[in-house]
FISERO-192348 format. One record per residue: residue number from 1; residue in one letter; y, x, z of N, C-alpha, C in turn. Coordinates in steps of 0.001 Angstrom, whole numbers, plus 500000, padded with zeros to 6 digits. Atoms other than C-alpha are relative to their C-alpha. Example, Ala and Ser with C-alpha at 12.3 -4.5 7.8 and 13.67 -1.06 7.14 Angstrom:
% residues 2
{k=1	r=a	n.y=498810	n.x=500890	n.z=500000	ca.y=495500	ca.x=512300	ca.z=507800	c.y=501200	c.x=500900	c.z=500000}
{k=2	r=s	n.y=498810	n.x=499180	n.z=499940	ca.y=498940	ca.x=513670	ca.z=507140	c.y=501090	c.x=499230	c.z=500730}
END
This chain:
% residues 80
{k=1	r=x	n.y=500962	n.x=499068	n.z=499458	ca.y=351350	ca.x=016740	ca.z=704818	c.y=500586	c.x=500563	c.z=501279}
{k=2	r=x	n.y=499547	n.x=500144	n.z=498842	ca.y=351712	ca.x=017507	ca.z=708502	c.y=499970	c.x=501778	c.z=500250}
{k=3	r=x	n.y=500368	n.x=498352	n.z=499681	ca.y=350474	ca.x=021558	ca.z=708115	c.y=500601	c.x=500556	c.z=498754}
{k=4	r=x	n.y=499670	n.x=499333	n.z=501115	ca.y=351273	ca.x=024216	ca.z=706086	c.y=498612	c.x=500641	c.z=499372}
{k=5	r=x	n.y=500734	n.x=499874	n.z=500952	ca.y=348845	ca.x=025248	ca.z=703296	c.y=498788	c.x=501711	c.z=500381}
{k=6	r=x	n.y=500564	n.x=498605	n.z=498754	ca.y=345950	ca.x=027853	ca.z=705040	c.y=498688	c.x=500252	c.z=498844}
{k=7	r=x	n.y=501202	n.x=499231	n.z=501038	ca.y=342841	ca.x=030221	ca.z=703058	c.y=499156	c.x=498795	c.z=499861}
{k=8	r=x	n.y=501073	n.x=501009	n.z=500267	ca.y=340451	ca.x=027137	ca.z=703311	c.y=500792	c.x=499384	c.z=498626}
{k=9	r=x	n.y=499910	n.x=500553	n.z=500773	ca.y=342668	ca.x=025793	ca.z=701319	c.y=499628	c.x=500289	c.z=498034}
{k=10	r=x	n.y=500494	n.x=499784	n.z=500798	ca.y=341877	ca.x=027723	ca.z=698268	c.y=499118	c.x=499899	c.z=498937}
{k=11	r=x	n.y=500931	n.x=500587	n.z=500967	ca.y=339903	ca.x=026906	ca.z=695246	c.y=499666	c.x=498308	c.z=500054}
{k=12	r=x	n.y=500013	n.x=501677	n.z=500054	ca.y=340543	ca.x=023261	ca.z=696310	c.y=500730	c.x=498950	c.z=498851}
{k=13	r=x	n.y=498659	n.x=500517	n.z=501310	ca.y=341330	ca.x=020644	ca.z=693654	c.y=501310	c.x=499459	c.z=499733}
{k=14	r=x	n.y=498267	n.x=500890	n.z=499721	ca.y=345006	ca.x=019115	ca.z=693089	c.y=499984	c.x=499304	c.z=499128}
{k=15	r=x	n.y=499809	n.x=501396	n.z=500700	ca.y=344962	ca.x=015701	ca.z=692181	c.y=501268	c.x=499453	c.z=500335}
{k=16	r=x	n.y=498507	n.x=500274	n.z=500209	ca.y=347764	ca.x=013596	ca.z=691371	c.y=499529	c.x=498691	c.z=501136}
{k=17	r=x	n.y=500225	n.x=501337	n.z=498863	ca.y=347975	ca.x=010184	ca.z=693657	c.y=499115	c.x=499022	c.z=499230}
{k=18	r=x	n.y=500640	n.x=501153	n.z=501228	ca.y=346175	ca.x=008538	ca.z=690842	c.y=498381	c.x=500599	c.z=500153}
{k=19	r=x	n.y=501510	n.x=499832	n.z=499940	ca.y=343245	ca.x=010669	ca.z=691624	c.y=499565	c.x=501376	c.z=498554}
{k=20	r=x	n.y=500864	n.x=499194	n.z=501518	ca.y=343501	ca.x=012921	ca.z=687952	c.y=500425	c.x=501300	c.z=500215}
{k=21	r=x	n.y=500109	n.x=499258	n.z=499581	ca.y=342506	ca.x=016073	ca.z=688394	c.y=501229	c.x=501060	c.z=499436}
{k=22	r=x	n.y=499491	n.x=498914	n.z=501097	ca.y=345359	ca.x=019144	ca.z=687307	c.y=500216	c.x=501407	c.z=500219}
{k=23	r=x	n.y=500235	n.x=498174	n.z=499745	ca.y=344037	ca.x=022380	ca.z=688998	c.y=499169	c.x=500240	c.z=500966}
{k=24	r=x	n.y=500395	n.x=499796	n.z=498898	ca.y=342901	ca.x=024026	ca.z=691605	c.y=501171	c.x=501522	c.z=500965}
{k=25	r=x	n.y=499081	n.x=499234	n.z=499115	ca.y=344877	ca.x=025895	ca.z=694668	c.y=499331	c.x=501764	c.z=499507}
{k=26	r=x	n.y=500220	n.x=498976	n.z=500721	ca.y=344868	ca.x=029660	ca.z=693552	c.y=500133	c.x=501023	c.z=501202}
{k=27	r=x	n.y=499440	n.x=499637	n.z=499063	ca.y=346829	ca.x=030898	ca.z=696317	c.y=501097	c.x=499549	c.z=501094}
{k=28	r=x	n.y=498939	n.x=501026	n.z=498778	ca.y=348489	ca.x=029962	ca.z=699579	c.y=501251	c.x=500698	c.z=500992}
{k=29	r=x	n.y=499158	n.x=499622	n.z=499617	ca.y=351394	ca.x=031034	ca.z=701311	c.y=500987	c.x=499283	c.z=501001}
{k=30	r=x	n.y=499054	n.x=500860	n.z=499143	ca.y=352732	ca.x=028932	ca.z=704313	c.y=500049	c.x=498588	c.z=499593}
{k=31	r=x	n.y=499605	n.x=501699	n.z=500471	ca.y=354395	ca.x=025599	ca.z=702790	c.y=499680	c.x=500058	c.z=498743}
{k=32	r=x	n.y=499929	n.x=500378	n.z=501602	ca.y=353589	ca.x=026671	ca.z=699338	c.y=498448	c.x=500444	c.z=499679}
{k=33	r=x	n.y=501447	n.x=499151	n.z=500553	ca.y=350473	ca.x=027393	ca.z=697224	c.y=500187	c.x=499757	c.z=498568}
{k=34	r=x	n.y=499704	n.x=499553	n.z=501507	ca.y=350564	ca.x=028645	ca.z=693645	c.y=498513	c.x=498884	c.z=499307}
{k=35	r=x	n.y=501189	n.x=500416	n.z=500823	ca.y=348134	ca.x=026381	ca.z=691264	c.y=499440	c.x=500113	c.z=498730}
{k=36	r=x	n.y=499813	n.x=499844	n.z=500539	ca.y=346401	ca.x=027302	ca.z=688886	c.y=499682	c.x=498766	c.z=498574}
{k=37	r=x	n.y=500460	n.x=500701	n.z=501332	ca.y=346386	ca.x=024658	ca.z=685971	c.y=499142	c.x=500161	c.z=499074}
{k=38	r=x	n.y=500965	n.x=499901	n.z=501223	ca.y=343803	ca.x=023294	ca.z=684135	c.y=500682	c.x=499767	c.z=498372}
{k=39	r=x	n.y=498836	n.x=500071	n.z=500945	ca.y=344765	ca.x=024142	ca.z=680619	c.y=499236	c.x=498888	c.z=498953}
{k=40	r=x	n.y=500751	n.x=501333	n.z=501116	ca.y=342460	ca.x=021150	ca.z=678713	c.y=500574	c.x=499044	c.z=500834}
{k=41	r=x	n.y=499424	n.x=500673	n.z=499256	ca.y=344612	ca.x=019004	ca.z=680883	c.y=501387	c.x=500096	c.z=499380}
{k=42	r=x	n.y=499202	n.x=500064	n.z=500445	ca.y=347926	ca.x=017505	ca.z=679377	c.y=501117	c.x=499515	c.z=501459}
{k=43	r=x	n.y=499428	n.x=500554	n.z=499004	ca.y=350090	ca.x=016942	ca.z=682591	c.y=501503	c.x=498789	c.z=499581}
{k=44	r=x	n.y=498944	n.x=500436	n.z=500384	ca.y=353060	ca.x=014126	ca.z=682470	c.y=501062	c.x=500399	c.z=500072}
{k=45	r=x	n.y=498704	n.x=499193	n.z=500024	ca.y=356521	ca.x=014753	ca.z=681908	c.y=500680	c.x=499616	c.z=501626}
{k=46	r=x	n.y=499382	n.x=500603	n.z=498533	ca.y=357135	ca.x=012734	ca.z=685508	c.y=499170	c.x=500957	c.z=501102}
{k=47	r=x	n.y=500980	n.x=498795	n.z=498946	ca.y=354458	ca.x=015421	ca.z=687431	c.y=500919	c.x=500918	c.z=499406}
{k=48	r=x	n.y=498857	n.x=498999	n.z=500635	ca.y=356179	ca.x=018082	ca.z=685551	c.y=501475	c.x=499871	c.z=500957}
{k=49	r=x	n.y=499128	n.x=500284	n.z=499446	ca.y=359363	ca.x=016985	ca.z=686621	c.y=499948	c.x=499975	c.z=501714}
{k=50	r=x	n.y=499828	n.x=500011	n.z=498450	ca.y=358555	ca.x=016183	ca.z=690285	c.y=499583	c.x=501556	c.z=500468}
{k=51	r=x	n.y=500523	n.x=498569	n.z=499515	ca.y=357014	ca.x=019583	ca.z=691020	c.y=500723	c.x=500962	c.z=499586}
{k=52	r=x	n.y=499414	n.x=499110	n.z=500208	ca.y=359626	ca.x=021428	ca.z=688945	c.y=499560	c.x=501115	c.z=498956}
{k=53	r=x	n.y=500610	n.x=499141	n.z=500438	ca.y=357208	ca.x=022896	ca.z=686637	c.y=500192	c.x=499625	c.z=498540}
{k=54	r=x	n.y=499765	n.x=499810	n.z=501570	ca.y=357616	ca.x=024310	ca.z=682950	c.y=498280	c.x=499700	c.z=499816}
{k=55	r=x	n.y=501597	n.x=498870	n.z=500654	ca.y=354759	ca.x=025754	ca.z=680622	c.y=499047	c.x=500845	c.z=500106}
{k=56	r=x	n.y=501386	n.x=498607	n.z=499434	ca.y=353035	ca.x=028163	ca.z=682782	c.y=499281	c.x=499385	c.z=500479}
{k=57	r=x	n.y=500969	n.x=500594	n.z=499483	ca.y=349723	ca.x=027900	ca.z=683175	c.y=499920	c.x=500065	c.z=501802}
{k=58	r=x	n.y=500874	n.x=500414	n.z=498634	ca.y=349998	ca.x=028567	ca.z=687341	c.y=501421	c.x=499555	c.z=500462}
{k=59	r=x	n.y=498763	n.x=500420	n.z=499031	ca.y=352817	ca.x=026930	ca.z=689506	c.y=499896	c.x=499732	c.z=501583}
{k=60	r=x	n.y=499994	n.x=500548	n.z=499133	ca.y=353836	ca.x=026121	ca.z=692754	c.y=500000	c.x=498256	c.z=500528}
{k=61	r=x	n.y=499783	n.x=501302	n.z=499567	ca.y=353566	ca.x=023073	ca.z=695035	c.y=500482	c.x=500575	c.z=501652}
{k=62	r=x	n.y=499631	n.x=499588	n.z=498448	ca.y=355360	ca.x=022907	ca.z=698594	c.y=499040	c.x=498693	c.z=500672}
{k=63	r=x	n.y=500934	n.x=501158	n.z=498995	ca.y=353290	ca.x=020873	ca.z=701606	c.y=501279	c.x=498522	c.z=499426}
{k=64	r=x	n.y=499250	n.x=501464	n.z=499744	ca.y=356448	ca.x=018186	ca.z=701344	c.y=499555	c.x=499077	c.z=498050}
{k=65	r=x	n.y=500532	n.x=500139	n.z=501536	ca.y=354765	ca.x=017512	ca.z=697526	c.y=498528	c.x=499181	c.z=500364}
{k=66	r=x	n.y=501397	n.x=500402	n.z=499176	ca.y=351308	ca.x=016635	ca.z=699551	c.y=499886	c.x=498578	c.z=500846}
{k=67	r=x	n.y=500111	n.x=501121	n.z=499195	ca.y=350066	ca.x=013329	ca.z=700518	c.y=498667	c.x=500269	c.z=500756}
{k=68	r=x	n.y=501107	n.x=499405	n.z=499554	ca.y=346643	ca.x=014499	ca.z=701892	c.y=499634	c.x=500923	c.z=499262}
{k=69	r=x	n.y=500408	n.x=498310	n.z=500283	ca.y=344525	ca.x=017590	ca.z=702122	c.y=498072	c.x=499778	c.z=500511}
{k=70	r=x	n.y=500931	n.x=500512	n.z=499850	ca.y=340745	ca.x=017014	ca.z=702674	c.y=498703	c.x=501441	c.z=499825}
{k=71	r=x	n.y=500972	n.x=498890	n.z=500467	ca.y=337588	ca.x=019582	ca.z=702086	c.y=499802	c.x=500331	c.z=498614}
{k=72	r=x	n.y=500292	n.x=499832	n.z=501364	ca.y=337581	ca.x=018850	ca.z=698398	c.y=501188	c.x=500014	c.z=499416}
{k=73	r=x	n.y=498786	n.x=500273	n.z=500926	ca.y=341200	ca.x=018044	ca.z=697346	c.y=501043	c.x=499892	c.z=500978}
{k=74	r=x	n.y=498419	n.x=499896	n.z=499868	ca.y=344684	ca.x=018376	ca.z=697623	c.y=500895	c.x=498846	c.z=499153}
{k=75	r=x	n.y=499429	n.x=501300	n.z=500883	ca.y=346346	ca.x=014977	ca.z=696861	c.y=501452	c.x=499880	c.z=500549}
{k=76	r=x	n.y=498141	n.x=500018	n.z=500116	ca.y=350054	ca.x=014788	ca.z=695762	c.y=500055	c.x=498322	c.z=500321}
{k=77	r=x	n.y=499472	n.x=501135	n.z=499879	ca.y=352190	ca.x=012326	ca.z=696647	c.y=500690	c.x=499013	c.z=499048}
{k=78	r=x	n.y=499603	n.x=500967	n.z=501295	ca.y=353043	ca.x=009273	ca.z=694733	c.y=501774	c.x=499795	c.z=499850}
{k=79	r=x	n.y=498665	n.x=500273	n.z=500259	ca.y=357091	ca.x=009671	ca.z=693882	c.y=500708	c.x=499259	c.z=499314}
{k=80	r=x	n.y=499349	n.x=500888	n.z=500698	ca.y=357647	ca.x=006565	ca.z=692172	c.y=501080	c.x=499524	c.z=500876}
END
């Protein structure tokens, strides 16, 4: 992602590179934005892991986590 994370971005969804949906942006803050997880959504232990995130339902993501950013979605990058 080439910007840092701005109010439009808000209430936008965050998909994984695969396309499956696991929130929406809550709040934004420069390079980061807090998300808040959908909780009927089981996330993998390899998303988990790349993002750094436990059990809480809201977490962060930094822009360098971001493969595109679009009007509807916020798509992570694929870290295989």
């Amino acid at each position: 992602m080439a910007r840092n994370f701005t109010d439009d971005d808000r209430d936008k969804n965050v998909v994984t590179s695969e396309g499956n949906r696991i929130g929406t942006i809550d709040d934004v803050n420069d390079d980061r934005a807090t998300v808040k997880r959908d909780r009927d959504k089981s996330l993998t232990d390899k998303v988990k892991d790349m993002l750094g995130w436990d059990d809480d339902d809201s977490n962060e993501i930094r822009n360098e986590h971001v493969d595109t950013v679009n009007d509807d979605e916020v798509r992570l990058r694929d870290r295989r």
